[in-house]
C-alpha positions as CSV (number, residue, x, y, z in Angstrom):
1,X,96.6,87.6,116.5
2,X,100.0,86.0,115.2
3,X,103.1,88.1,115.2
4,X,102.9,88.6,111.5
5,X,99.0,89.2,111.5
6,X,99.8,92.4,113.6
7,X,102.6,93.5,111.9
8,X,100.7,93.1,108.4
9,X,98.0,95.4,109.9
10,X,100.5,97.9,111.7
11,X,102.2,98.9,108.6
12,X,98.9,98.7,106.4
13,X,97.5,101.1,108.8
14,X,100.7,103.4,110.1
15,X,102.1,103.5,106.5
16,X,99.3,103.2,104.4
17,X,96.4,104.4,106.2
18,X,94.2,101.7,105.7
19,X,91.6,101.6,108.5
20,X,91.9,98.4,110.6
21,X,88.2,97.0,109.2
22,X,89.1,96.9,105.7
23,X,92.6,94.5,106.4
24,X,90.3,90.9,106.6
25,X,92.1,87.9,105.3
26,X,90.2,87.6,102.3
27,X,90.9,91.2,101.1
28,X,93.1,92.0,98.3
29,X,96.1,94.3,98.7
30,X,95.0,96.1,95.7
31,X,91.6,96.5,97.2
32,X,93.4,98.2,99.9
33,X,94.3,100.6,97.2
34,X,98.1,99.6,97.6
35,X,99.8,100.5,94.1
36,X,103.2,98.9,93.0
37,X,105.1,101.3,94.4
38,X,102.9,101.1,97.9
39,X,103.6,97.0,97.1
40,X,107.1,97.6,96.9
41,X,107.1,99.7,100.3
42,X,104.8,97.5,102.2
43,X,107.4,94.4,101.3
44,X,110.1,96.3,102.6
45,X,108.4,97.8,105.5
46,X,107.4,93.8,106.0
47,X,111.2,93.3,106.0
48,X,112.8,95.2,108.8
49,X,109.9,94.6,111.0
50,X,109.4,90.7,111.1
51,X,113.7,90.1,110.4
52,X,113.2,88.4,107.4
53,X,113.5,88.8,103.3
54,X,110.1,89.7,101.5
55,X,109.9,89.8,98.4
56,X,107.9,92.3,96.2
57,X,106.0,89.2,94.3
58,X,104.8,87.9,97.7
59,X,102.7,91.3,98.5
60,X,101.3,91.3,94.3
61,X,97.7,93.3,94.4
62,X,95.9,90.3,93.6
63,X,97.5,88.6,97.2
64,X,95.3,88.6,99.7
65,X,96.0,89.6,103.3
66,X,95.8,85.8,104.2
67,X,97.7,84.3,101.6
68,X,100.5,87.2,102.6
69,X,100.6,86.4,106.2
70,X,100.8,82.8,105.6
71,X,103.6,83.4,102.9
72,X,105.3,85.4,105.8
73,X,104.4,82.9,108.4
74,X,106.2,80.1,106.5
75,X,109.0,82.4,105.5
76,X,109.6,83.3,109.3
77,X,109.5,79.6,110.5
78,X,112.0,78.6,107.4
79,X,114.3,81.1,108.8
80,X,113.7,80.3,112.3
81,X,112.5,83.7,113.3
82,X,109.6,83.8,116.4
């Protein structure tokens, strides 16, 4: 599992409670019952754990846990974070 894989699943399941099962790629965050203001926390959470800027747009409820890891995968190799 990349280092932004298990990050994106320790804080959905440390913060949020979301049991490891449900956090597949193709889930939604909203599916994950993640409101905005759980969107908002979640994209800061993101933030001081991976080193780099998230923004709240990039964790939207319609993102899917993929698409969010890959956002965060890019981000981190833009900014040259391992």
């Amino acid at each position: 599992m990349s280092p932004v894989r298990t990050a994106v699943t320790t804080v959905l399941t440390e913060k949020f409670e979301v049991s490891p099962e449900s956090i597949r790629p193709e889930a939604t965050l909203e599916s994950l019952d993640l409101d905005s203001l759980a969107l908002a926390e979640l994209a800061l959470a993101l933030q001081e754990q991976l080193g780099v800027p998230v923004e709240e747009d990039e964790a939207a409820k319609h993102s899917t846990v993929g698409e969010l890891v890959a956002a965060l995968n890019a981000k981190r190799a833009q900014w040259g974070t391992s």
